[in-house]
N, C-alpha and C positions, 0 to 999 in steps of 0.2 A: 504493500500500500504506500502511494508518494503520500509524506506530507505536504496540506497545504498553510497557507497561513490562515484557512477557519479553524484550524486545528487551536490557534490560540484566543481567539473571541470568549472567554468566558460567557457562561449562562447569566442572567440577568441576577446582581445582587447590592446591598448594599453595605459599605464597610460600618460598623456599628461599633467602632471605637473612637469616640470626639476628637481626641487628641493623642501626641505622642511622638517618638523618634523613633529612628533608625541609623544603626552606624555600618560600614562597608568598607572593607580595603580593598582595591582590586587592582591586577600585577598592571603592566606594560607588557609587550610580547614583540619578538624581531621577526621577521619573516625569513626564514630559508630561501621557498620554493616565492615568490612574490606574486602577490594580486597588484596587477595595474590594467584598471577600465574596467566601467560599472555599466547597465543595464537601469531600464528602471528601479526601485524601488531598494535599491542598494544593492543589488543582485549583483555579484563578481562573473567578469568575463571569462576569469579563470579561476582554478583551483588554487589555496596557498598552502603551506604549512607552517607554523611558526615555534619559536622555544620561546616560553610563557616566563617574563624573567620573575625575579623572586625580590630584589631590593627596593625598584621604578617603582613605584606605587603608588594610588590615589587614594587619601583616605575621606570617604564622605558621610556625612550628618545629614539626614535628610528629615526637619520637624514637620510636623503633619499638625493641621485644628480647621475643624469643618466652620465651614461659613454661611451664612444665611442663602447666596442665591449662587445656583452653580451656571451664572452662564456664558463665564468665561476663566480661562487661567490666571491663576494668580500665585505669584511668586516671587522671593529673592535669592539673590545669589552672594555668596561672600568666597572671595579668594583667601587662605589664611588672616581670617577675620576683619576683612576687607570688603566694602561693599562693592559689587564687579555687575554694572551694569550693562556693561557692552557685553558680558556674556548670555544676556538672556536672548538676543533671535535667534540663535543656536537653541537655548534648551525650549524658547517658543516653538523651533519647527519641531524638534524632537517629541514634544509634546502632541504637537498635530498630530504626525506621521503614528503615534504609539496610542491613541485615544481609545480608538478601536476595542483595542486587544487590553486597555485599562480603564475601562469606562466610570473609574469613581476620580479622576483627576479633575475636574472644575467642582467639585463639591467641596476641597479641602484651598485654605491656604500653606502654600510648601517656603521653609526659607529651609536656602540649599548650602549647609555650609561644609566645604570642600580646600585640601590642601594635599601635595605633592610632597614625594622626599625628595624630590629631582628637581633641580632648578626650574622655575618655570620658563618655560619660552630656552628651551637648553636647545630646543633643538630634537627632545627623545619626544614620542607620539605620547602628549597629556590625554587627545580627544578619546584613544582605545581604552585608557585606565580611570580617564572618567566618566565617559562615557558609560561602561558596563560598570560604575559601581552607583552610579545612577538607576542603571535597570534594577542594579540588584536590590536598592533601598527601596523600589516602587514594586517590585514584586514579593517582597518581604511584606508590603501593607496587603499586598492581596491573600496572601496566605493566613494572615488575618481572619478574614473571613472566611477562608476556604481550606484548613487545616487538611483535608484530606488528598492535597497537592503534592504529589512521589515528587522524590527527588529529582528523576529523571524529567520530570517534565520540569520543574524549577529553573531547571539550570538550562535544558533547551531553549523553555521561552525568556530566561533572563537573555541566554547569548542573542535570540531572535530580535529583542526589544534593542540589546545594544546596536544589533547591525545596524536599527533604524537611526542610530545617532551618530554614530560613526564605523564605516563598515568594518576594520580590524579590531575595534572595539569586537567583535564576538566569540575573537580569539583570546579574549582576556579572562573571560570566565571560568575556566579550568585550564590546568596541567596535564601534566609537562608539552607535549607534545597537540598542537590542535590543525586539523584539516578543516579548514571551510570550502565550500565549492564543492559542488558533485562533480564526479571523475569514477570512472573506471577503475582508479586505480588504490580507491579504498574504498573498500564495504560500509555502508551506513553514512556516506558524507551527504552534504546537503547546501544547497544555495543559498537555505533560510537559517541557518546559524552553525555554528563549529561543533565539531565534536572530535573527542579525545582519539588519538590515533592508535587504532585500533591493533597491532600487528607490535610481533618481536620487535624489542630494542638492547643492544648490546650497554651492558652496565657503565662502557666507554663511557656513554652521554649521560649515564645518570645526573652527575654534579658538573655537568659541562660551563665553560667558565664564561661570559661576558665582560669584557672591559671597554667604556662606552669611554671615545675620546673626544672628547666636545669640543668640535673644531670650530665648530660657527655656529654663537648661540643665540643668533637674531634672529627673526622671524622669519617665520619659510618666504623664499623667494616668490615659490608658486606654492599656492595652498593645493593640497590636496585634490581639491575638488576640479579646482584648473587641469589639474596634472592629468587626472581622469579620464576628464571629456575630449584631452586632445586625445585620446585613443579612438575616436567616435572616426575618423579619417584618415588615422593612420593609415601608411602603405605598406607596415611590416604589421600591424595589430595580429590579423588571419593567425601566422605562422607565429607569431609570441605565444598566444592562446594555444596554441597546439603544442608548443616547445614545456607548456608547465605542467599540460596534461602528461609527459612525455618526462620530464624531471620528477613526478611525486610518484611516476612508477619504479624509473630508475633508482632513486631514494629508498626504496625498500627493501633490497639487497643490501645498501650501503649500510642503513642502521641495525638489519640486524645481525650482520656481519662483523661489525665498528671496523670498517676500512675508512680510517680518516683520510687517510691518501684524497681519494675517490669523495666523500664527502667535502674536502677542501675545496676540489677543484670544482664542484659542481655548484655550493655556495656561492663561491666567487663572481661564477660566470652567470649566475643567477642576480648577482649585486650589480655586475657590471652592464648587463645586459638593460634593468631597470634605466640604468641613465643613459643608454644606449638611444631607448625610447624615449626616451626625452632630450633625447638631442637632435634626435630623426624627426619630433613632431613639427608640427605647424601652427604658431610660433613654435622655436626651439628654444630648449633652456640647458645653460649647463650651470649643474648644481653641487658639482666636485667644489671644492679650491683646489688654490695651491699647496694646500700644506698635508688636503686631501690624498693627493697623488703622491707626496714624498712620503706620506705614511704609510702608502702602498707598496711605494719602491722598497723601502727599508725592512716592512715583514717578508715581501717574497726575496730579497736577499739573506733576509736573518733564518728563514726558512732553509734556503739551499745551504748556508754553511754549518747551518746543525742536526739539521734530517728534523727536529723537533715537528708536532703539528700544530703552528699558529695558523690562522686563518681569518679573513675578514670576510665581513658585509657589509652595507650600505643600507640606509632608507632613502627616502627620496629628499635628500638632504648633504649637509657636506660631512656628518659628523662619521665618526670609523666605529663600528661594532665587533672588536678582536672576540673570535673564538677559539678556546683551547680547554682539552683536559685538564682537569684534576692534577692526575698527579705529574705534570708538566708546567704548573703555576710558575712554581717558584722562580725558575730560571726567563722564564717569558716575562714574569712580572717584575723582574729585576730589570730586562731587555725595555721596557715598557717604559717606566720609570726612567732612565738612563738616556732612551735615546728616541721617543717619539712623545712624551709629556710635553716637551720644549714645544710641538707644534699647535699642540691645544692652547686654545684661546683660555688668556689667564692663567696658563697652566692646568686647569680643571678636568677630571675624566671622574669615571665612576668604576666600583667595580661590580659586577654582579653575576648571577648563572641563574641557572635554569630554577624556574620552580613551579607551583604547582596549583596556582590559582588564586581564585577571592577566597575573603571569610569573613564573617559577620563580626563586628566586633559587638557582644552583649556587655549592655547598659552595668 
């Protein structure tokens, strides 16, 4: 049976607690295999998979008190205790887009208060980690009234509600490993939100490593959303879209084999490929720096003269997301330290790995 999205329409009810809170942390996530170009309704052109990190985090407060007329949204928003009004036509359309499938949001007044352990505006995806800890505080009210909501479905329709706010937002709701996008090439995936990937993974990646080097922490060049739509006309799009359905197969040998080799290389050309497309769009953007590419140069040199397995990736941004085992830290992270910190902006990176989703924080 395909799911559709009536699957999440709730039956008609009413929430029948006045007032009250809810608290959410939920991770950031990097993309391997990458999603770029959307479809209506946030619908990915292609399939991704991403490592759900454990540090990035969004932590949100979401107060709820019902109000005399529901007939429209009402809301505030506060950045670490900050009042942040330019954030609300963002959580206004999200609200639109999610009404549907949460039909008690004009009946409550919500003040949204929300903070990051990641600098803001670093540069690392705020919208995926707040995005889904958003769904998760607003679907924490529905269960509310609706105790009798499996796990299973909790967590589909939170990742479903995040897509609607930010599409890798619904890679943020569970660990380790999340496939969004239906593909052939893993059982149970789905357009309409992530799910945990399903198949062998060698112990290699369990604590696999992130060090996020914040090269440019100003505001994206091209938002997201720009970036997108130029795939609407692209002339390589067709063959992108087939090249990831085509990587998340090949990717299933590689994990649960742990041939880093073979996962290095394919990351990579997964990262570079990303800005590839955006360099080929119409307008074109290049979204490296300079100090981008020297980070680059310097790991696949540091790479060849030690056999070690570092490896990077890219968002669609300029900052470096170094990947490496465990127990090959120490010496990377000394290499790290030493000789590519100097190119981060202010000196600033982070360190982080894989982990394994949201959690409710109780009151």
């Amino acid at each position: 049976m395909t799911m559709t999205e009536q699957h999440f329409i709730p039956k008609e009810y009413k929430i029948s607690k006045e007032k009250g809170q809810v608290t959410w942390e939920s991770p950031s996530n990097i993309a391997l295999v990458k999603y770029w170009g959307k479809k209506k309704h946030q619908i990915p052109e292609n399939p991704s998979i991403s490592f759900t990190l454990n540090n990035c985090k969004t932590i949100t407060t979401l107060s709820y008190s019902k109000k005399e007329s529901g007939n429209d949204f009402s809301f505030e928003v506060f950045l670490d205790g900050e009042k942040k009004d330019d954030f609300k036509p963002k959580i206004k359309t999200f609200f639109e887009r999610v009404e549907a499938y949460l039909p008690f949001l004009k009946d409550f007044h919500f003040k949204i208060e929300t903070s990051n352990t990641f600098p803001h505006s670093s540069g690392i995806a705020s919208s995926a980690s707040g995005m889904s800890a958003m769904a998760l505080c607003l679907l924490s009210l529905e269960k509310l009234n609706n105790p009798e909501i499996t796990d299973l479905y909790f967590y589909q329709k939170a990742s479903f509600l995040a897509r609607l706010g930010s599409g890798s937002a619904c890679r943020s709701i569970e660990g380790d490993l999340i496939v969004w996008g239906e593909t052939k090439a893993v059982n149970g995936s789905s357009d309409l939100f992530g799910v945990k990937y399903p198949y062998q993974v060698h112990e290699i990646f369990k604590e696999y490593q992130d060090t996020i080097l914040l090269v440019d922490k100003g505001e994206k060049q091209v938002s997201s959303t720009v970036g997108h739509n130029l795939m609407y006309e692209h002339p390589y799009a067709e063959n992108r879209f087939k090249q990831a359905h085509e990587n998340l197969e090949k990717l299933k040998p590689i994990l649960e084999s742990g041939d880093l080799d073979q996962f290095i290389a394919l990351v990579e050309s997964e990262a570079l490929t990303l800005h590839a497309m955006m360099m080929t769009s119409m307008p074109y953007f290049i979204l490296m720096k300079p100090n981008t590419l020297e980070i680059i140069n310097k790991i696949w040199n540091f790479r060849k003269n030690t056999g070690l397995h570092i490896g990077f990736t890219l968002d669609a941004g300029a900052n470096v997301h170094i990947l490496y085992p465990k127990n090959e830290a120490k010496v990377i992270l000394e290499f790290i330290k030493n000789e590519l910190v100097v190119y981060c902006q202010n000196e600033q990176y982070i360190c982080d790995q894989i982990g394994f989703g949201a959690n409710q924080i109780k009151e």
